[in-house]
PAZAPA-4460 file (N, C-alpha, C; in steps of 0.05 Angstrom, whole numbers, plus 32768, in hexadecimal, padded with zeros to 4 digits):
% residues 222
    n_x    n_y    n_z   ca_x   ca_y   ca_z    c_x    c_y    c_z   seq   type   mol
   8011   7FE8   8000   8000   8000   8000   8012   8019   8000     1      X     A
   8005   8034   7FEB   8017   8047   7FF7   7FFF   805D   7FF0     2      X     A
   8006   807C   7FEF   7FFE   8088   7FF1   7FFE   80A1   7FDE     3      X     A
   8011   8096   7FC0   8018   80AC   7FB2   8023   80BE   7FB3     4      X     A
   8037   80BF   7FCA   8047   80DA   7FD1   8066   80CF   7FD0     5      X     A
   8070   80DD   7FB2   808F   80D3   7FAE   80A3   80DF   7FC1     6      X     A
   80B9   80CE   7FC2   80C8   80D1   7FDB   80EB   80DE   7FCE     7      X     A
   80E5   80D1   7FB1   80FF   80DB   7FA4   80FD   80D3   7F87     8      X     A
   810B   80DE   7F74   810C   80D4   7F58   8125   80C3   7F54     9      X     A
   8128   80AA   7F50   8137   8096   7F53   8141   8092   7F30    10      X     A
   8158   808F   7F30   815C   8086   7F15   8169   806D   7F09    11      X     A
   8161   8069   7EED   8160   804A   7EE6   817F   8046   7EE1    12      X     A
   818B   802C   7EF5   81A4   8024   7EE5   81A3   8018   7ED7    13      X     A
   818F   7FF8   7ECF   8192   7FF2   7EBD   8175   7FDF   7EC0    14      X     A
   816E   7FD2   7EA5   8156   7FC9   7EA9   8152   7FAD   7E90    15      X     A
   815F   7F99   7E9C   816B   7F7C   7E99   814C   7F6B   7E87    16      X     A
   814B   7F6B   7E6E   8131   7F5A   7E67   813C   7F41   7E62    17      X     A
   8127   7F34   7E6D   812A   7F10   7E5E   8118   7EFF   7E4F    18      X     A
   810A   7EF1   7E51   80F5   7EEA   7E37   80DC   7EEC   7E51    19      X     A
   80DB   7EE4   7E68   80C4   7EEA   7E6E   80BE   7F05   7E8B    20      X     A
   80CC   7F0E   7E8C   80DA   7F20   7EA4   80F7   7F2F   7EA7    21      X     A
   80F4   7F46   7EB4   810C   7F51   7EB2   811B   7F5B   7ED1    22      X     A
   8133   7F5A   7EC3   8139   7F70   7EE5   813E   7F8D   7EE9    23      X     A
   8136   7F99   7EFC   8137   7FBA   7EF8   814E   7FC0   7F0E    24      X     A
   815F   7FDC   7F09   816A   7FDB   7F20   816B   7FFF   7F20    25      X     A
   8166   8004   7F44   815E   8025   7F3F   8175   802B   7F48    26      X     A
   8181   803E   7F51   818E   8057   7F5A   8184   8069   7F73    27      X     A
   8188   8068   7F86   8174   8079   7F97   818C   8088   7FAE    28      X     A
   8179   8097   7FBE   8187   80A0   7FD1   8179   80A3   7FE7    29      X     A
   815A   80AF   7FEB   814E   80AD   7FFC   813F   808E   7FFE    30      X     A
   813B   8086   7FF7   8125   8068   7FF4   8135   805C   8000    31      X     A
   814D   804E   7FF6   815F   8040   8003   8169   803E   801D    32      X     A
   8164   805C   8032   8176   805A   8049   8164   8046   805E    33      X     A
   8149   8043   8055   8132   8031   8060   812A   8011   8050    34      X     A
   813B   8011   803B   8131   7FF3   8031   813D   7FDA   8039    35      X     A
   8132   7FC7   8035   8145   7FB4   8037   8131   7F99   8023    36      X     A
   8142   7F81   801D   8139   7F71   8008   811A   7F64   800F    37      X     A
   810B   7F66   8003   80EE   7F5F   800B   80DB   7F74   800C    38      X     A
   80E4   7F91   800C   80D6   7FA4   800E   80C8   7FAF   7FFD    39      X     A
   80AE   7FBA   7FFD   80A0   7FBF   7FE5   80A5   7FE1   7FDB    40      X     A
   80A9   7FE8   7FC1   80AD   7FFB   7FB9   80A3   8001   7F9E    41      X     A
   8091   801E   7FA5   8083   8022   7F85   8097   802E   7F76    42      X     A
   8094   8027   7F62   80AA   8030   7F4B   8096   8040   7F30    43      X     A
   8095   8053   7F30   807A   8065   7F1E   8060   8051   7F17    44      X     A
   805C   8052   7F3C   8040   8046   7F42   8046   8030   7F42    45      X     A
   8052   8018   7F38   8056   7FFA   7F39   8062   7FF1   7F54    46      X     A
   8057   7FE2   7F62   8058   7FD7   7F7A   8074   7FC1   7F71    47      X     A
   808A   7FC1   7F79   809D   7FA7   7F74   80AA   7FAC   7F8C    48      X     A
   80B8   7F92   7F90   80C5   7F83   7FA2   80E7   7F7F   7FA1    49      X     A
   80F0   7F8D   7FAD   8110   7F92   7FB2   811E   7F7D   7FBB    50      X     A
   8129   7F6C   7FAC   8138   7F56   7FAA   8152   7F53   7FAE    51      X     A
   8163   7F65   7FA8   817F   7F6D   7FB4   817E   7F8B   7FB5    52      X     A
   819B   7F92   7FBF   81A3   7FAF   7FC6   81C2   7FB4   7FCC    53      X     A
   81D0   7FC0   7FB6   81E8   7FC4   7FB8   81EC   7FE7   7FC1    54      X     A
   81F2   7FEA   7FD4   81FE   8003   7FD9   81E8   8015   7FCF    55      X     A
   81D8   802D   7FC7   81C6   8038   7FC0   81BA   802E   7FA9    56      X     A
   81C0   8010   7F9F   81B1   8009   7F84   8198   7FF7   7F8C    57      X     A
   817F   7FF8   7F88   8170   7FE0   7F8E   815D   7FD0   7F6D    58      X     A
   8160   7FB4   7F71   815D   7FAC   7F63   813F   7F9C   7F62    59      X     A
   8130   7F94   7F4E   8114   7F8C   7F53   8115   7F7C   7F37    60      X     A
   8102   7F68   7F43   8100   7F53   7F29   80D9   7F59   7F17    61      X     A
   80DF   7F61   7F08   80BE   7F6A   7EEE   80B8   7F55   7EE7    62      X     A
   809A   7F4A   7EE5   8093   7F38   7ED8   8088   7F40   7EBF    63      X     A
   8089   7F29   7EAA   807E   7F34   7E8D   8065   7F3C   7E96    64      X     A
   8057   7F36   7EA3   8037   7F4E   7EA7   8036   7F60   7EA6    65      X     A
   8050   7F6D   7EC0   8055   7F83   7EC6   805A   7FA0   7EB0    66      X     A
   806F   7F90   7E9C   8077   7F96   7E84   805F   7FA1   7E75    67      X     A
   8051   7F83   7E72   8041   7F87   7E5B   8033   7FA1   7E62    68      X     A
   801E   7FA9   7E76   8016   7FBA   7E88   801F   7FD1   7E98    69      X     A
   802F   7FD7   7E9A   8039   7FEB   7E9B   8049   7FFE   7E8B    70      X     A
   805C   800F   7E98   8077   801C   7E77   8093   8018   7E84    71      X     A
   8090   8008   7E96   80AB   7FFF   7EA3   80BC   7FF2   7E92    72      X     A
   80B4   7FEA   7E7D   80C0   7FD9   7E67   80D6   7FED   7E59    73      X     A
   80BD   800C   7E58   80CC   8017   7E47   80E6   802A   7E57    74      X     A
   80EC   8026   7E6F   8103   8035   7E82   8121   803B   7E74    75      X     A
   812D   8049   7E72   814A   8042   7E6E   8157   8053   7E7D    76      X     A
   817A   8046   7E78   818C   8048   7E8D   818D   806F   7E83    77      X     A
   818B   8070   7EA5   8193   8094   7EA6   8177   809B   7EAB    78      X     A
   815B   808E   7EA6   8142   809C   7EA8   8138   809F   7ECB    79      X     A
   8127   80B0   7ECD   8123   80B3   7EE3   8106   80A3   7EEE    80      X     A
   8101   80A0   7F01   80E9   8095   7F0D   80DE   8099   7F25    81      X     A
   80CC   8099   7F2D   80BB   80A5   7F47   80BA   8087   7F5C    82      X     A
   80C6   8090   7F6E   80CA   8077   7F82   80C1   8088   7FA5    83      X     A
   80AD   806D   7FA8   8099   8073   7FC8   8099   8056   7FD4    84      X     A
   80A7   8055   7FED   80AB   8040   7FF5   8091   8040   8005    85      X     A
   8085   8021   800F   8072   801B   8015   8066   8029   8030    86      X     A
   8047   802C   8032   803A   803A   8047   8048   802E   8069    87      X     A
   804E   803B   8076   8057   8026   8095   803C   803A   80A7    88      X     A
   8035   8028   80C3   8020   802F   80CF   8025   804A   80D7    89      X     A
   803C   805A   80D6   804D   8073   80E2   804C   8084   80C5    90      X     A
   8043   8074   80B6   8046   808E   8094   802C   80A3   8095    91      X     A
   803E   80B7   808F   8025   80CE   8089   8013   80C7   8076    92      X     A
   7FF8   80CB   8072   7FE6   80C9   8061   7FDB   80E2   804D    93      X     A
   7FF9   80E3   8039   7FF0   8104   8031   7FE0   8103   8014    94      X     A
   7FDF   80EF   8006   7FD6   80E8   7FEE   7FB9   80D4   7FF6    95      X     A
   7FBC   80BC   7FE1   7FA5   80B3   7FE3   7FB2   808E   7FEE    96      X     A
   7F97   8080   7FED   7FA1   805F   7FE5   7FAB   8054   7FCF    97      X     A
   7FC1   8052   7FCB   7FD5   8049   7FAF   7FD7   802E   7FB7    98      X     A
   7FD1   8018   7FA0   7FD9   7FFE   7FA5   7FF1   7FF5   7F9C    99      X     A
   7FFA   800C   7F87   8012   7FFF   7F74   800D   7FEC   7F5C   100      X     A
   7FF2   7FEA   7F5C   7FE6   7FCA   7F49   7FDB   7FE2   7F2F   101      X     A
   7FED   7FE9   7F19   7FE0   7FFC   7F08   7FC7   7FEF   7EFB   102      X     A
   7FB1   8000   7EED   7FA1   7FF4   7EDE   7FA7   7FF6   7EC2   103      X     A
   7FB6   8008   7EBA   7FBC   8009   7E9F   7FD3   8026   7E96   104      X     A
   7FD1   802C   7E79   7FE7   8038   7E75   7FDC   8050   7E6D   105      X     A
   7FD8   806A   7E72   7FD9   8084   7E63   7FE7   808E   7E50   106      X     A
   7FE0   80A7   7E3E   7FF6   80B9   7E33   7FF9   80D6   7E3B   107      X     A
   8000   80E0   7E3B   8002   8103   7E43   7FFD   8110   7E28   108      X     A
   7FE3   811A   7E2C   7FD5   8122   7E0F   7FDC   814A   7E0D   109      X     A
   7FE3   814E   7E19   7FE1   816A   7E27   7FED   8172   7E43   110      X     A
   8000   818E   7E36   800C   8196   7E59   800B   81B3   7E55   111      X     A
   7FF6   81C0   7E59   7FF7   81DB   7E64   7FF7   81F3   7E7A   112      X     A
   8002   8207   7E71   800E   8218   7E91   7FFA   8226   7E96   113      X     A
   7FF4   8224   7EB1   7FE1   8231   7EBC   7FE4   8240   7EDD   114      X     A
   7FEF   8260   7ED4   7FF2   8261   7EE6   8013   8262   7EEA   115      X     A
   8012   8251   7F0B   8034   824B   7F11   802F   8224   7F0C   116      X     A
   8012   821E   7F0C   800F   8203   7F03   800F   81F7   7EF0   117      X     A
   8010   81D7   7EE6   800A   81D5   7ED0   7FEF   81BA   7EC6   118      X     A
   7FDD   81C1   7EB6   7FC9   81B7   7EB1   7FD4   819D   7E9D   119      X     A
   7FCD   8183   7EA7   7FDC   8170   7E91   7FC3   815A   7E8E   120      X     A
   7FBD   815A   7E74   7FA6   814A   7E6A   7FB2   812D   7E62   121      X     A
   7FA3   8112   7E6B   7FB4   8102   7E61   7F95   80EA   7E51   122      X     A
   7FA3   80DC   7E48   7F92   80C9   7E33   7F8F   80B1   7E43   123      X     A
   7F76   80AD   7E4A   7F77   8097   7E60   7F66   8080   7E4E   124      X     A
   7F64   8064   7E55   7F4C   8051   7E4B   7F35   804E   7E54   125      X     A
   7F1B   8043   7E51   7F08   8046   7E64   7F0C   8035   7E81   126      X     A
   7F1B   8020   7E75   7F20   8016   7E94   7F2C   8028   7EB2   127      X     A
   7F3B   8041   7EA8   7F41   804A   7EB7   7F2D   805D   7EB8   128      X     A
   7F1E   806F   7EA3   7F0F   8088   7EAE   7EF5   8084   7EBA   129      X     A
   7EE8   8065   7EB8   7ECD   805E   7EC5   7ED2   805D   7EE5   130      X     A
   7EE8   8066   7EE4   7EE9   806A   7F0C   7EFB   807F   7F11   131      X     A
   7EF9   808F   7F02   7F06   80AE   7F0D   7EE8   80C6   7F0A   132      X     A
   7EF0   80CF   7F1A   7ED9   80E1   7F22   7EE4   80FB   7F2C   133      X     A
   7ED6   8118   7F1F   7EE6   812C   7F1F   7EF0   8136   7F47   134      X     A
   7F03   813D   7F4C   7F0B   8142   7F5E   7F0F   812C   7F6E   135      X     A
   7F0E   8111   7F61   7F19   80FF   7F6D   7F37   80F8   7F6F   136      X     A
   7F40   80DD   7F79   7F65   80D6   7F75   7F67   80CD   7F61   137      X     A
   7F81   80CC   7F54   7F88   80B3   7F44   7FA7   80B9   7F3B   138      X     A
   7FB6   80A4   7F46   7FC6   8095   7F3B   7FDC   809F   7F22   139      X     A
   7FEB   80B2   7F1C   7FFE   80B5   7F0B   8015   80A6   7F0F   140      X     A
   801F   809C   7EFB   8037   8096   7EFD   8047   8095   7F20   141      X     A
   802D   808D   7F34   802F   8087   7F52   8030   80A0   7F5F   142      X     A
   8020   80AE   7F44   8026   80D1   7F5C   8001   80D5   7F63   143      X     A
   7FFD   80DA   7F7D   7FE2   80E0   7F84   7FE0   80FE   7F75   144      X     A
   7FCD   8102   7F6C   7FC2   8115   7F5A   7F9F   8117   7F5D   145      X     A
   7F95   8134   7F56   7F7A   8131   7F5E   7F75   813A   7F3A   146      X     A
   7F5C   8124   7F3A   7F56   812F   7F1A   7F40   8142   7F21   147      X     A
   7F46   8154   7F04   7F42   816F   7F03   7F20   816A   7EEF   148      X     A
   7F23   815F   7EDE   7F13   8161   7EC5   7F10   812E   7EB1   149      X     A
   7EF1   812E   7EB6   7EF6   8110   7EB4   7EEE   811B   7E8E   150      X     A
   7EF5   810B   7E78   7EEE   8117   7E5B   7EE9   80FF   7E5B   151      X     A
   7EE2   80F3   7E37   7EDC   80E3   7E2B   7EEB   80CD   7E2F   152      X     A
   7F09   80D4   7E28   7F1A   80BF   7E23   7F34   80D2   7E2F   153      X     A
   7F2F   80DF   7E47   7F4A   80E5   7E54   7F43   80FC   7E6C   154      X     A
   7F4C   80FA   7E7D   7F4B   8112   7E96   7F68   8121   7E8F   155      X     A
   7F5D   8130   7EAC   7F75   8149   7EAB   7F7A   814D   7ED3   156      X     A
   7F91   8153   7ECD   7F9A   815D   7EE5   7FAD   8174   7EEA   157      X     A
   7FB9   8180   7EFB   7FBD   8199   7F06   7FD6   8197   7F19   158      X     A
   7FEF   819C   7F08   8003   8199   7F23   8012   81B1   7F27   159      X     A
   8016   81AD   7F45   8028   81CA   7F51   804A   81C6   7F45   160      X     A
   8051   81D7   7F49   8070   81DE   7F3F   8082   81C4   7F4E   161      X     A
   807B   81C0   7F69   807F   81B2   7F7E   8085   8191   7F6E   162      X     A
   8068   818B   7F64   806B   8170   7F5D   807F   816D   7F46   163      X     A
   8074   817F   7F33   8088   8182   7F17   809E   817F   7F1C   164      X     A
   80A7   8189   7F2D   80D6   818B   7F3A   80D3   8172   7F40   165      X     A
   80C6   815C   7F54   80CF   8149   7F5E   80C3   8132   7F58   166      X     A
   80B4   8135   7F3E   80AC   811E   7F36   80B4   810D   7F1F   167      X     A
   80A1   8106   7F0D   80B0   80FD   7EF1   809D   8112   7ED9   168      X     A
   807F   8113   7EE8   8073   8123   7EDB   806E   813E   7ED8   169      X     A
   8087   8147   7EDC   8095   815C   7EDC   809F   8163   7EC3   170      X     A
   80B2   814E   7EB7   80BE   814D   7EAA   80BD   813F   7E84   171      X     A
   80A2   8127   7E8E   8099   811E   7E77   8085   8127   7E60   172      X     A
   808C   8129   7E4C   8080   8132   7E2F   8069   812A   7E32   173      X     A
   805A   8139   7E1E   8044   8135   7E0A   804C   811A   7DFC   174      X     A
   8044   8101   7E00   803D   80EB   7DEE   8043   80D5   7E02   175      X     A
   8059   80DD   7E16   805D   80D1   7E2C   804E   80C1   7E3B   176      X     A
   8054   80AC   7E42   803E   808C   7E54   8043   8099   7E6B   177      X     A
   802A   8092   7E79   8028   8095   7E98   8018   8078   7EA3   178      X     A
   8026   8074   7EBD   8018   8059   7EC9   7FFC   8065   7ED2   179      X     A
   7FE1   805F   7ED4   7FD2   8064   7EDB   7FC2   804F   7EEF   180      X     A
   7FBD   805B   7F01   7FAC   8048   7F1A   7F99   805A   7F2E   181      X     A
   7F7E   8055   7F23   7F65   8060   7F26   7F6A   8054   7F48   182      X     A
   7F5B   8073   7F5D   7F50   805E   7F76   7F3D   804B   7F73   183      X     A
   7F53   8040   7F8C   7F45   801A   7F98   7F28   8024   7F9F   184      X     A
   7F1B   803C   7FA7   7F09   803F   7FB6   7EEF   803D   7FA0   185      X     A
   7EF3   804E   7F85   7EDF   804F   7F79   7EE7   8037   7F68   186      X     A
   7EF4   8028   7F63   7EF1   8005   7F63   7ED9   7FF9   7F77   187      X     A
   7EE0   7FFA   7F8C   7ED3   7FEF   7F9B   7EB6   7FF1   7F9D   188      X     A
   7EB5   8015   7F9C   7E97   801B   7F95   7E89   800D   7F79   189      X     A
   7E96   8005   7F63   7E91   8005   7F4B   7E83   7FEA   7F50   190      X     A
   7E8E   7FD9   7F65   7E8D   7FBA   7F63   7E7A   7FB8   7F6D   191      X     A
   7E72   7FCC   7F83   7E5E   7FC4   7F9A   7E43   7FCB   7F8D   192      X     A
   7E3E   7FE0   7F7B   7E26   7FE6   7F6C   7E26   7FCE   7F5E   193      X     A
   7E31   7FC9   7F4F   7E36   7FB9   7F35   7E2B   7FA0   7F3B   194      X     A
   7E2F   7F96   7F52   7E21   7F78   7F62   7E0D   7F7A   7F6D   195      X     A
   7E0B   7F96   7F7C   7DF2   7FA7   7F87   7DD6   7FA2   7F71   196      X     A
   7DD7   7FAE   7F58   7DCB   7FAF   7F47   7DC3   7F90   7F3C   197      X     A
   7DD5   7F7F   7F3C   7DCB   7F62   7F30   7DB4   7F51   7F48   198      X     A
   7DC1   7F5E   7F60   7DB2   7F4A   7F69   7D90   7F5C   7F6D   199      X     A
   7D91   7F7A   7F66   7D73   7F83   7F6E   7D67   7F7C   7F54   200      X     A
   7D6C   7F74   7F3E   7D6B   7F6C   7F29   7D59   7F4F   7F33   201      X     A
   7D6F   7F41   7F32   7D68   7F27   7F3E   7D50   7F21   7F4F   202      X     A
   7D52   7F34   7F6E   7D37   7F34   7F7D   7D23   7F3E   7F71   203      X     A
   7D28   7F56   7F60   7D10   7F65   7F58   7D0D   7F7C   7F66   204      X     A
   7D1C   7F85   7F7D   7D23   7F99   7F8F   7D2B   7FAF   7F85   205      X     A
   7D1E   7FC9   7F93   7D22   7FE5   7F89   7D42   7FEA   7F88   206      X     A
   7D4A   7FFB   7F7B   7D65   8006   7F7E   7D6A   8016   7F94   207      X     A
   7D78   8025   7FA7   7D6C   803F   7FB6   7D73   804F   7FAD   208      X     A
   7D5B   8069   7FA6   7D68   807C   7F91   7D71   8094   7FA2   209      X     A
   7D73   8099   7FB3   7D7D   80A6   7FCC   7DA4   80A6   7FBD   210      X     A
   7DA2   8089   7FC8   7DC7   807D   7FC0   7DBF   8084   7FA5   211      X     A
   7DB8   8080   7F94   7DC0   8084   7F77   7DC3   80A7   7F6D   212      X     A
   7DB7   80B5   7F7B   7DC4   80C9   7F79   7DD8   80DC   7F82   213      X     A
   7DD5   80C7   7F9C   7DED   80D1   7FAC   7E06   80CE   7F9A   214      X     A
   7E09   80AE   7F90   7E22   80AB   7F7D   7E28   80B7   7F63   215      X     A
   7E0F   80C6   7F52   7E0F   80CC   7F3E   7E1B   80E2   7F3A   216      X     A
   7E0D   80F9   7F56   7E16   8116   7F64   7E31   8110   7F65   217      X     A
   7E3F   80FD   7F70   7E62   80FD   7F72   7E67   80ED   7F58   218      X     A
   7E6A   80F1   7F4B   7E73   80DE   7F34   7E71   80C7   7F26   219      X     A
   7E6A   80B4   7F3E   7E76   8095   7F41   7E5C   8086   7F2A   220      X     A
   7E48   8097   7F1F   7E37   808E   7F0A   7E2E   809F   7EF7   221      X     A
   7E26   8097   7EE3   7E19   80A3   7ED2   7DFF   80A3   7ED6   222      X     A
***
């Protein structure tokens, strides 16, 4: 579990493919002075597991899923990455619930200045926009972010100067992949209507339209 709040920008030393998995190995300075082998660490939002550690280098083994599903594939040596080591019962809660488990891949369709901020529109799938809801969380590239605007086929979000210096999305282009991971919460909501609904179906039982607009009013339906 973590919370979307990066701790340092870590960079790639090298990123080892083999036919069905690869090995990654970061660079760090802050992450490190607290890890040790077994520890969980998001790596732009991907939850992996720290397998060795030489002097500030830590290393993690990718599975082809991971690959396939995320843009960790596409890393290279010298690139940078957003690294948040896992929630402890003593961690501040400044972001949101991050699982690290992405749902899919974005593009960065749009980055404009607004302000001292910057407004960055990205191309999402429906799997990810059927549970983002405006002024809700979600999941950048493991950075907690509040979406600004939900569109057709892409939201938008709003970052301070702050994030831009210390993140990755700071720094990445227009055409650029982002890991995307919608909150666990409006998952959860999604599931509970969704079974909710079959079985009033099933009995023949009213909906309550009280709750149905309650959810509609916040987003979570059409």
């Amino acid at each position: 579990m973590f919370t979307g709040l990066i701790i340092e920008l870590g960079e790639v030393v090298s990123l080892e493919k083999k036919t069905e998995s690869a090995r990654l190995s970061i660079k760090a300075s802050e992450v490190v002075k607290d890890a040790a082998p077994g520890d969980s660490i998001a790596i732009n939002g991907v939850c992996l597991t720290v397998v060795n550690m030489e002097k500030d280098i830590l290393s993690f083994d990718v599975s082809y899923e991971t690959l396939k599903n995320t843009n960790l594939g596409n890393l290279k040596r010298g690139g940078r990455v957003n690294l948040e080591p896992s929630l402890r019962p003593n961690s501040k809660l400044g972001g949101h619930f991050v699982v690290g488990h992405v749902e899919d891949i974005g593009k960065i369709r749009s980055k404009t200045p607004l302000g001292n901020a910057l407004r960055i529109e990205i191309e999402a799938p429906d799997n990810v926009l059927r549970y983002l809801v405006e002024k809700g969380s979600v999941a950048v590239d493991g950075i907690s972010l509040t979406v600004v605007d939900v569109l057709k086929d892409a939201f938008s979000v709003v970052i301070i100067p702050h994030t831009a210096k210390l993140t990755t999305i700071g720094f990445k282009n227009v055409g650029d992949t982002v890991n995307l991971e919608p909150d666990i919460l409006g998952k959860y909501v999604a599931k509970f209507l969704s079974e909710s609904r079959i079985k009033s179906q099933e009995s023949g039982a009213k909906e309550n339209p009280e709750l149905l607009s309650a959810l509609k009013k916040s987003g979570f339906i059409d």
